[in-house]
C-alpha positions as CSV (number, residue, x, y, z in Angstrom):
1,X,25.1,8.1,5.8
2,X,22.5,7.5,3.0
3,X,19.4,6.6,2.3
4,X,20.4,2.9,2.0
5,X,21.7,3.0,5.4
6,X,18.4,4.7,6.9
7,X,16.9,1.2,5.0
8,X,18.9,-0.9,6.7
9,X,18.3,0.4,9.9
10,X,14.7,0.1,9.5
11,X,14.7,-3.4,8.4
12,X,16.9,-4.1,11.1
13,X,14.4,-3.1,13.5
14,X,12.1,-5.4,11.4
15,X,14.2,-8.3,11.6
16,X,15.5,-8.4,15.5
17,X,13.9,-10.3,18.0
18,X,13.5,-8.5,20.9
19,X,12.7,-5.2,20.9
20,X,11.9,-4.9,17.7
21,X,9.1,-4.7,15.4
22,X,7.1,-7.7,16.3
23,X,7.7,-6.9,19.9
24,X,6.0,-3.2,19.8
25,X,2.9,-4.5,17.6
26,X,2.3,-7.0,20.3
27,X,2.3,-4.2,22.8
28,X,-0.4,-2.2,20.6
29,X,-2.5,-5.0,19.8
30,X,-2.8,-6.0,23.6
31,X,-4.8,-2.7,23.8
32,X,-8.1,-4.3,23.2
33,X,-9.0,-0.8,21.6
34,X,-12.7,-1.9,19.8
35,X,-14.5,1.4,19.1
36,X,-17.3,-0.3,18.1
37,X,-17.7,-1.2,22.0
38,X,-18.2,1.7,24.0
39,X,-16.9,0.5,27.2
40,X,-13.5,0.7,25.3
41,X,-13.1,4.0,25.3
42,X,-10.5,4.4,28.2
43,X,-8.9,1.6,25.8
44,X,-9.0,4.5,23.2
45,X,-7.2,7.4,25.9
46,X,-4.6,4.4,27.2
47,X,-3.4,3.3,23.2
48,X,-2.7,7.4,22.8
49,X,-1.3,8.2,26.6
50,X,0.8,5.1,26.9
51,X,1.9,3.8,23.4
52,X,1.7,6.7,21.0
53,X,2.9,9.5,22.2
54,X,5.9,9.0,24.6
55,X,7.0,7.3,21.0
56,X,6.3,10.5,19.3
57,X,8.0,12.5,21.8
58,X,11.1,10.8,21.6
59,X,11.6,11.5,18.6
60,X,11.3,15.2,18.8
61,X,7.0,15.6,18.1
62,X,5.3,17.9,20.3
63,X,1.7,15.8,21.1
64,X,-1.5,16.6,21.5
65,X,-4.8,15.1,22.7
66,X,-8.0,16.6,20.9
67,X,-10.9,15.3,22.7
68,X,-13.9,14.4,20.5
69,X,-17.1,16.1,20.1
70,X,-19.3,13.4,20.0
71,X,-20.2,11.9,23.4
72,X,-18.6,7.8,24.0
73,X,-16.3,8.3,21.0
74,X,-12.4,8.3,20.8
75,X,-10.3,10.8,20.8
76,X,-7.4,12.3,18.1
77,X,-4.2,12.5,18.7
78,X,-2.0,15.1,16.2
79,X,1.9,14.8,16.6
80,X,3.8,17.7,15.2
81,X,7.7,18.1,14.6
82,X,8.3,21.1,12.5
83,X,12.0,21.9,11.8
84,X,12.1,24.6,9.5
85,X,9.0,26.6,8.0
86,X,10.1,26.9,4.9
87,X,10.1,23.2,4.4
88,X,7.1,21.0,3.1
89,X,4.7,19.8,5.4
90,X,3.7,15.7,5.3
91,X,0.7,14.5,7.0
92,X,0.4,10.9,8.0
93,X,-2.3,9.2,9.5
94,X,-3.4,6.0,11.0
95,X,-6.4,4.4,12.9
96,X,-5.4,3.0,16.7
97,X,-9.1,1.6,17.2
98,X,-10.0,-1.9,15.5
99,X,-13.4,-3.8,15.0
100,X,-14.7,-6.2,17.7
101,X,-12.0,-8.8,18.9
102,X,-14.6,-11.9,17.9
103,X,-13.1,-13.8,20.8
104,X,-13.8,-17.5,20.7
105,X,-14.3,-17.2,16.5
106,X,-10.8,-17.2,15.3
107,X,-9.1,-20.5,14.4
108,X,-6.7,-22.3,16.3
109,X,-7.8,-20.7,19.9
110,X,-5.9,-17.6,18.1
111,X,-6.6,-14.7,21.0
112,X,-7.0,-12.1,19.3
113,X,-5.2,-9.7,21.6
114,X,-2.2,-11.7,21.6
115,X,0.5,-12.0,18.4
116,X,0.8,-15.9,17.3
117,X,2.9,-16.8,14.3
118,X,2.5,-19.4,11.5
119,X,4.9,-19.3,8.7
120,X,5.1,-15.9,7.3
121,X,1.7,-15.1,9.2
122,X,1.3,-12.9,11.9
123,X,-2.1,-13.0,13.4
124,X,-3.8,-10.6,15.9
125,X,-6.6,-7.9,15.7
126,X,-5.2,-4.6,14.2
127,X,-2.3,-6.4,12.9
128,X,-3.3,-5.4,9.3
129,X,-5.9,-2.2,10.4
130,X,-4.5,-0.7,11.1
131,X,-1.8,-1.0,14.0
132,X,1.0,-2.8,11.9
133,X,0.8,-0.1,8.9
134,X,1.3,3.1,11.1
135,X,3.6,1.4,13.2
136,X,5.9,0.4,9.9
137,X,5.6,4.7,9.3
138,X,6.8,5.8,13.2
139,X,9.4,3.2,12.7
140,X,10.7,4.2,9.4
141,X,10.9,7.7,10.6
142,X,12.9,6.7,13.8
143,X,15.3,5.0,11.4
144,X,15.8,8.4,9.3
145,X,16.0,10.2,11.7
146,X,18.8,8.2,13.7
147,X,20.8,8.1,10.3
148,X,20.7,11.7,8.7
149,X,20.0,13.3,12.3
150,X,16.7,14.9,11.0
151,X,13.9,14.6,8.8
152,X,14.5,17.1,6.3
153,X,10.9,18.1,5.9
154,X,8.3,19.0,8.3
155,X,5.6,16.2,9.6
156,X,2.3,15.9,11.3
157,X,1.0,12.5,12.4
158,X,-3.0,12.0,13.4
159,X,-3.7,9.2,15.1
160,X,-7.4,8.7,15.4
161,X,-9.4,6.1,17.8
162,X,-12.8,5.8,16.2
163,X,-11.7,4.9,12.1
164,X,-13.7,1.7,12.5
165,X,-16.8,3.5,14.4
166,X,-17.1,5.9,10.6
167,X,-14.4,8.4,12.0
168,X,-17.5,10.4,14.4
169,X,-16.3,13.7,15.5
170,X,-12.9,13.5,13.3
171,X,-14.2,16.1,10.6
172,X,-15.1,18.7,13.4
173,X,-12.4,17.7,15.1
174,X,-10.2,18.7,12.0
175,X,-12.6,21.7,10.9
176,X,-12.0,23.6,14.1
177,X,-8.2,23.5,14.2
178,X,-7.1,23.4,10.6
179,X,-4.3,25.6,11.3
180,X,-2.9,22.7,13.6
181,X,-3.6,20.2,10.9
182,X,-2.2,21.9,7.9
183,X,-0.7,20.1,5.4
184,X,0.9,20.6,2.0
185,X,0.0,16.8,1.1
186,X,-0.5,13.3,2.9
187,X,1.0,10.0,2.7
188,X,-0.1,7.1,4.9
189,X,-1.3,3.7,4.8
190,X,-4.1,1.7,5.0
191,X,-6.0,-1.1,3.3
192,X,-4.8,-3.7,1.3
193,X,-3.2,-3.8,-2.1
194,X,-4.7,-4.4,-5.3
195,X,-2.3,-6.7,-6.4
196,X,0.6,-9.0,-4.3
197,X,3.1,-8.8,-7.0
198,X,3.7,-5.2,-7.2
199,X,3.1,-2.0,-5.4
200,X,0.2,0.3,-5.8
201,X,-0.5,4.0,-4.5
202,X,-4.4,4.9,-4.2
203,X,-5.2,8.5,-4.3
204,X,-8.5,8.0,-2.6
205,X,-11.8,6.7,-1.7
206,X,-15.1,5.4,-2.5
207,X,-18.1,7.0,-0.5
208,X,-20.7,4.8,1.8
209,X,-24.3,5.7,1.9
210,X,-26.0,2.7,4.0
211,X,-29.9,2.7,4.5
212,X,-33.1,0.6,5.2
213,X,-35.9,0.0,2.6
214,X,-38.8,-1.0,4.7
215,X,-42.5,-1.9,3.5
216,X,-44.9,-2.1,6.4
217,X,-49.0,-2.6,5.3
218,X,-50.3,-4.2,8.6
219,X,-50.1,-4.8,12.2
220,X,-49.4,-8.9,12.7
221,X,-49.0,-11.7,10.0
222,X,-52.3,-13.5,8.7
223,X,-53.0,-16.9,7.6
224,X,-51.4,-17.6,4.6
225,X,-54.1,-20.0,3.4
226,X,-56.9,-17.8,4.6
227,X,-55.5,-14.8,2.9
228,X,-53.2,-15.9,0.5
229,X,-54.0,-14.2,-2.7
230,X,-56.1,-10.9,-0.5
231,X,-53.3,-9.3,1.1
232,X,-50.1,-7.7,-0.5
233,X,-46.9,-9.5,0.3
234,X,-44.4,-7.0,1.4
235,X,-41.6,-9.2,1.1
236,X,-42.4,-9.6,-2.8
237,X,-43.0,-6.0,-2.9
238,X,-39.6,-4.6,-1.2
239,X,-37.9,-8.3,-3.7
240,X,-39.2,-6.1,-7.0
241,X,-38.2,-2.6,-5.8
242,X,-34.8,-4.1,-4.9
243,X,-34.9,-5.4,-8.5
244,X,-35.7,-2.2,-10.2
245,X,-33.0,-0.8,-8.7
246,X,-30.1,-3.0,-10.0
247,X,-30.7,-5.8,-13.3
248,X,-29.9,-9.1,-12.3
249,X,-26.1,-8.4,-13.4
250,X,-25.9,-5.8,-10.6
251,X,-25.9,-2.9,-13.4
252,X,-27.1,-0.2,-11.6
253,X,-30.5,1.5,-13.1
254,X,-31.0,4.2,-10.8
255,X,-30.4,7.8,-12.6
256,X,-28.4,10.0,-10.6
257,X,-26.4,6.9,-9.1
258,X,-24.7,6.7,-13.0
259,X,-21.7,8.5,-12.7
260,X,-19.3,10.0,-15.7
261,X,-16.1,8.7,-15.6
262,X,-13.6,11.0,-16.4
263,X,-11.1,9.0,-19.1
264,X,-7.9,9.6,-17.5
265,X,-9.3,7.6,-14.2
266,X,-9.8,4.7,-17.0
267,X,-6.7,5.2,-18.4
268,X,-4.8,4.8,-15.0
269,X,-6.4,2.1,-13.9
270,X,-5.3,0.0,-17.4
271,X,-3.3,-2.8,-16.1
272,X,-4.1,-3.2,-12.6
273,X,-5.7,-6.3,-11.5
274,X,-7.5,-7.2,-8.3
275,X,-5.3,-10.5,-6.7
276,X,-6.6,-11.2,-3.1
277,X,-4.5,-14.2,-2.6
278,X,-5.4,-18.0,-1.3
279,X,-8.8,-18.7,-0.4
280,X,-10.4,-15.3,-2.5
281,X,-13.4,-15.6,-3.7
282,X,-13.8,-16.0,-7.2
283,X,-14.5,-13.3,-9.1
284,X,-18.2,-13.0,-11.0
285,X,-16.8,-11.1,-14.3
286,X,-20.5,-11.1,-15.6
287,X,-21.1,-8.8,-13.0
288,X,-21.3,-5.1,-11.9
289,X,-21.0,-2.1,-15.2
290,X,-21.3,-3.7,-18.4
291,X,-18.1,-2.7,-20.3
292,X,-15.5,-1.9,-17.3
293,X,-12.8,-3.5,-16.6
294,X,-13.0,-5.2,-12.9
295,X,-10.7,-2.4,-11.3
296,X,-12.6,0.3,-13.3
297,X,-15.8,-1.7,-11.4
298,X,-14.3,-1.3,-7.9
299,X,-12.2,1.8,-8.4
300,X,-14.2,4.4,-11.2
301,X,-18.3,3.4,-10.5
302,X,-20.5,2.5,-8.2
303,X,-21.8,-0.4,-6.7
304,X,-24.9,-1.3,-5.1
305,X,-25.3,-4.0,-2.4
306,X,-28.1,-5.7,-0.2
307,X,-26.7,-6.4,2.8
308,X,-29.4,-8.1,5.0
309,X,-33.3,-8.9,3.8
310,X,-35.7,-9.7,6.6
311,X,-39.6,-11.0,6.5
312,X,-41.5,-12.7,9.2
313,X,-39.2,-14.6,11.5
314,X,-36.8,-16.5,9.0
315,X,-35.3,-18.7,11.9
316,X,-38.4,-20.3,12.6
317,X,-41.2,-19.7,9.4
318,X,-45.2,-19.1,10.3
319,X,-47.0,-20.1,7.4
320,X,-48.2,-16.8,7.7
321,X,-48.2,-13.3,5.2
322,X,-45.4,-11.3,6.8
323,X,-46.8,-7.8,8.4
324,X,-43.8,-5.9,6.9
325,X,-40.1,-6.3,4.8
326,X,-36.8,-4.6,5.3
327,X,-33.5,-4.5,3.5
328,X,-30.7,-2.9,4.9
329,X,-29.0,-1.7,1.5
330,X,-25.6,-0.1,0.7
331,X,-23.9,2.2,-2.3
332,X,-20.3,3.1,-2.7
333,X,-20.1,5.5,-5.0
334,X,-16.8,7.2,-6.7
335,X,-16.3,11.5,-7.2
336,X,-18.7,12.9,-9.4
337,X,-21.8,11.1,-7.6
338,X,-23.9,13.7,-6.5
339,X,-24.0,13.0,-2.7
340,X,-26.6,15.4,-1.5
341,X,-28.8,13.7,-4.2
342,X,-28.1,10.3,-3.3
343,X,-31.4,9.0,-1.4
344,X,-33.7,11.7,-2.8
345,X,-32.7,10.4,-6.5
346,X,-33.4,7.2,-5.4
347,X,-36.9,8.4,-3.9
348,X,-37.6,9.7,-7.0
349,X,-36.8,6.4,-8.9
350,X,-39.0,4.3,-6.6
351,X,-41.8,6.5,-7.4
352,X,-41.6,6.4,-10.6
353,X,-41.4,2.7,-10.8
354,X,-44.6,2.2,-8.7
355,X,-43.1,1.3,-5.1
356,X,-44.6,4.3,-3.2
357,X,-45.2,2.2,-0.2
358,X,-41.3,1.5,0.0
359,X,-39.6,3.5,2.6
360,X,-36.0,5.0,2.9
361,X,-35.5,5.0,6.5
362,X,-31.4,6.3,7.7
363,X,-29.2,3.4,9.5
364,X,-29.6,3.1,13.3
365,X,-27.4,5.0,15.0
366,X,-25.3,2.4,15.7
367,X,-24.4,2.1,12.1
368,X,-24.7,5.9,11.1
369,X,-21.1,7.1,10.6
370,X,-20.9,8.1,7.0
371,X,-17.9,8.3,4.6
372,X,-17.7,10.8,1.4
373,X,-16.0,10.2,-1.7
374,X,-12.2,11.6,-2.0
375,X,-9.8,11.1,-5.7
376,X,-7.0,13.1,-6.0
377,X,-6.2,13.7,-9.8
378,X,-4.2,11.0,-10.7
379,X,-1.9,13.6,-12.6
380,X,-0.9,16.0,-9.9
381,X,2.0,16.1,-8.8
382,X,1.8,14.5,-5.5
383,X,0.7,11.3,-7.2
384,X,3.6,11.4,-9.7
385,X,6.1,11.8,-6.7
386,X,5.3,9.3,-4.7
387,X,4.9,6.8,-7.5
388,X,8.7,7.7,-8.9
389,X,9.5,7.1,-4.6
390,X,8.2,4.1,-4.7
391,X,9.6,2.5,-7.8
392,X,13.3,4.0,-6.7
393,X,16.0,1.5,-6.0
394,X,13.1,-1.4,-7.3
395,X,13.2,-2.7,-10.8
396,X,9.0,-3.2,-9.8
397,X,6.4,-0.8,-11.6
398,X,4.2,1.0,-8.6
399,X,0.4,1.1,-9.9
400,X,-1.9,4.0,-9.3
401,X,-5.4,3.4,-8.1
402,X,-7.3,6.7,-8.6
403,X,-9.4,5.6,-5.4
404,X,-10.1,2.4,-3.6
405,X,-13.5,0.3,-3.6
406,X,-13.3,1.0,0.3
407,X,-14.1,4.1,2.1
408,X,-12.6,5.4,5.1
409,X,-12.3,9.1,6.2
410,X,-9.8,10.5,2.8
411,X,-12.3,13.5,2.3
412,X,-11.4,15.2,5.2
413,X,-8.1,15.7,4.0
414,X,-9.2,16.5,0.6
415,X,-11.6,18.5,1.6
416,X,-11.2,20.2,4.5
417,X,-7.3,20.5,4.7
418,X,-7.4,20.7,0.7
419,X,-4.6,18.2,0.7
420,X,-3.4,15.7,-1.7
421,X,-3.4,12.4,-1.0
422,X,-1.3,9.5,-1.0
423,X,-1.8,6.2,0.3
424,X,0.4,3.2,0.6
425,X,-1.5,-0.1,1.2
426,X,0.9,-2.5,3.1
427,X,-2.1,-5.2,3.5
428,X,-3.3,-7.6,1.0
429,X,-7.1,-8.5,0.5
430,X,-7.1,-11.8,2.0
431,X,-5.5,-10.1,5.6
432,X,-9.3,-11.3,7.1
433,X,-9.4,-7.5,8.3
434,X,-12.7,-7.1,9.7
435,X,-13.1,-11.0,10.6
436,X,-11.4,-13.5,12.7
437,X,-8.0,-14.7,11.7
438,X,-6.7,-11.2,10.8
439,X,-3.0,-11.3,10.0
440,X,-0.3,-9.7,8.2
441,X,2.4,-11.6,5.5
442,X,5.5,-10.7,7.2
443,X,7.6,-10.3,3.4
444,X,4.9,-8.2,2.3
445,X,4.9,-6.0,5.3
446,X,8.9,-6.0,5.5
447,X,9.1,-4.8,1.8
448,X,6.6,-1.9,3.0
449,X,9.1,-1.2,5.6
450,X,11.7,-1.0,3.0
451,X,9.9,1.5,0.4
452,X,8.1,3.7,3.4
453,X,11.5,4.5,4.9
454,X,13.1,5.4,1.3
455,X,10.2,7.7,0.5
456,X,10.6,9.3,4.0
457,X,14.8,9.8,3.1
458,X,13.5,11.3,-0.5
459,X,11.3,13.6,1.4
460,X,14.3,15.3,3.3
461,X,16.6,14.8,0.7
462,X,17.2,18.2,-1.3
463,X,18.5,16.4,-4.2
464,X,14.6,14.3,-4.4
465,X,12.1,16.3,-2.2
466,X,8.9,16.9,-3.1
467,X,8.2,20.8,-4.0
468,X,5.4,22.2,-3.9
């Protein structure tokens, strides 16, 4: 038995009708597991209790339930199959909970909760985030597993419920039994790929800093012909801070928010190109860091974005001078942004440019989770690995993203386990992830399947495993 055999097997599993693949995502994705809802959270318990871990246990994991520290959010589930301590040890990971269902919004009278099938889509929330990509890692590991008779390495799967809520509770979670989540490296997936003609590994994350910019002079609005041309507009005010913070090519001008690029991020990132797929947007190339690339744009800086702008009562206008002005305003920025310095630089910068009266205020706490920037080196080892895993038995070259434009919660590992990552994106960036109509391409997804199971079978194979 080989490792083309354990392939096989897997794609098998793929292909069949019942009881296969398709038949244990549309068991998951009946879960309506929203962790952005907190009634959902004995949603969060039943996806662990009931789907996840009489899965894990059957194939030889030990399980258990970490509850989280933070009151209403979901708890973490760690399966653990160690076979010989003197083996490496993989982490995987992957996200149970999904965003809101948007019932009623998706095309078709799609429910979400329920797989329907058009062509080579598959549509149903969590399909793509991220049920369908950590289901495609238990089942390649079944498939090893039933052909060599074990793994060959040591493994450690975290399943968390709260991803899509900014991973609350996860970091603490992690912090206080590290011993339990120990890890010589990680390799999971998540996201979608850069590009749908060939493979791509990212080795981490952009951070997320949201926050309000609010301008308040007055109690009430006042006559706009009465006072128009006495009173300070906030609105115009909070437009011109906005402006002094990025040109009107969204260069960012704030110092401190200017990271250095290391050159061999550049270098890796030489090649790649972002291809979303039908119905993308096109892509503004006059935009963003003069002189990069547009993967050096969403992979190596930062971005700024305005998210919402209110004044007044924009669904129904007074003709009135607006009382106050708010702008709910986001940057994702890459390694080397300072991120303790990230709102008092920006302080700093208002100040100087005049706009004292403009406020920072934090996110609600609805919105408050909070993601840090994670890059593995894209020359350790780890990276090279898994890069040579993926390209084996494929005449296709595997790209390496030093991080993604995304953000999600890579820096614990990094960080806190001091583990390199690894991801494997199985997604593309037209999935509709976070909005109604989110699917999955089944040949994309059913090559994943393919490459995930070999790189699990290199893992245990002493001929190809991964030394530390």
């Amino acid at each position: 038995m080989n490792r083309a055999d354990a392939i096989n097997r897997a794609l098998d599993y793929y292909d069949r009708g019942a009881n296969g693949y398709f038949d244990a995502l549309g068991e998951l994705c009946a879960i309506p597991t929203e962790s952005q809802n907190p009634a959902r959270l004995p949603e969060m318990h039943q996806y662990l209790d009931e789907a996840m871990i009489p899965r894990f246990e059957a194939l030889g994991y030990s399980c258990k339930v970490y509850d989280n520290p933070i009151p209403g959010c979901g708890p973490v589930l760690l399966a653990t199959r160690i076979e010989d301590a003197s083996l490496s040890t993989i982490l995987c990971y992957g996200h149970g909970d999904v965003v809101l269902g948007m019932e009623g919004r998706w095309q078709n009278g799609r429910d979400p909760w329920r797989l329907s099938f058009e062509g080579d889509r598959v549509y149903g929330r969590g399909v793509a985030d991220n049920k369908g990509q950590h289901l495609v890692h238990i089942a390649a590991i079944e498939a090893v597993l039933k052909t060599r008779g074990k793994l060959g390495f040591n493994h450690k799967f975290l399943i968390e419920m709260g991803e899509e809520n900014g991973s609350k509770g996860l970091k603490e979670v992690v912090a206080q039994n590290k011993v339990d989540f120990a890890a010589d490296a990680c390799f999971a997936s998540d996201g979608p790929r850069t590009e749908l003609s060939r493979p791509n590994i990212t080795l981490g994350n952009r951070g997320c800093c949201n926050f309000n910019l609010v301008v308040e002079l007055r109690e009430g609005g006042h006559h706009s012909g009465n006072w128009g041309g006495l009173l300070a507009n906030p609105a115009i005010i909070l437009a011109h801070a906005i402006a002094s913070i990025a040109d009107d090519h969204g260069k960012i001008l704030v110092e401190g928010w200017r990271p250095d690029v290391p050159r061999h991020v550049r270098d890796a990132l030489v090649g790649v190109e972002r291809e979303a797929g039908p119905g993308a947007p096109e892509i503004d190339d006059d935009w963003g860091e003069p002189g990069f690339a547009r993967m050096e744009k969403v992979s190596a800086f930062n971005s700024f974005e305005v998210l919402a702008f209110t004044a007044g009562a924009p669904e129904r206008p007074l003709n009135a001078i607006p009382p106050s002005a708010r702008a709910t305003c986001q940057l994702r920025y890459v390694l080397g942004t300072d991120e303790d310095d990230i709102v008092p630089s920006l302080r700093r910068h208002l100040d100087e440019q005049g706009f004292e009266a403009v406020r920072i205020d934090p996110p609600p706490a609805s919105n408050d989770g909070r993601f840090y920037a994670s890059r593995t080196d894209p020359r350790h080892p780890w990276a090279a690995w898994v890069k040579t895993a993926v390209e084996r038995g494929s005449n296709q070259e595997c790209s390496v993203l030093p991080n993604s434009g995304g953000s999600n919660m890579t820096h614990i590992i990094q960080f806190v386990l001091d583990a390199p990552i690894a991801w494997f994106p199985l997604s593309y960036a037209g999935c509709s992830q976070h909005a109604p109509d989110e699917h999955i391409l089944k040949p994309l997804m059913r090559e994943g399947m393919r490459r995930v199971t070999g790189i699990y079978w290199d893992l245990g194979d002493p001929a190809t495993a991964y030394r530390l």
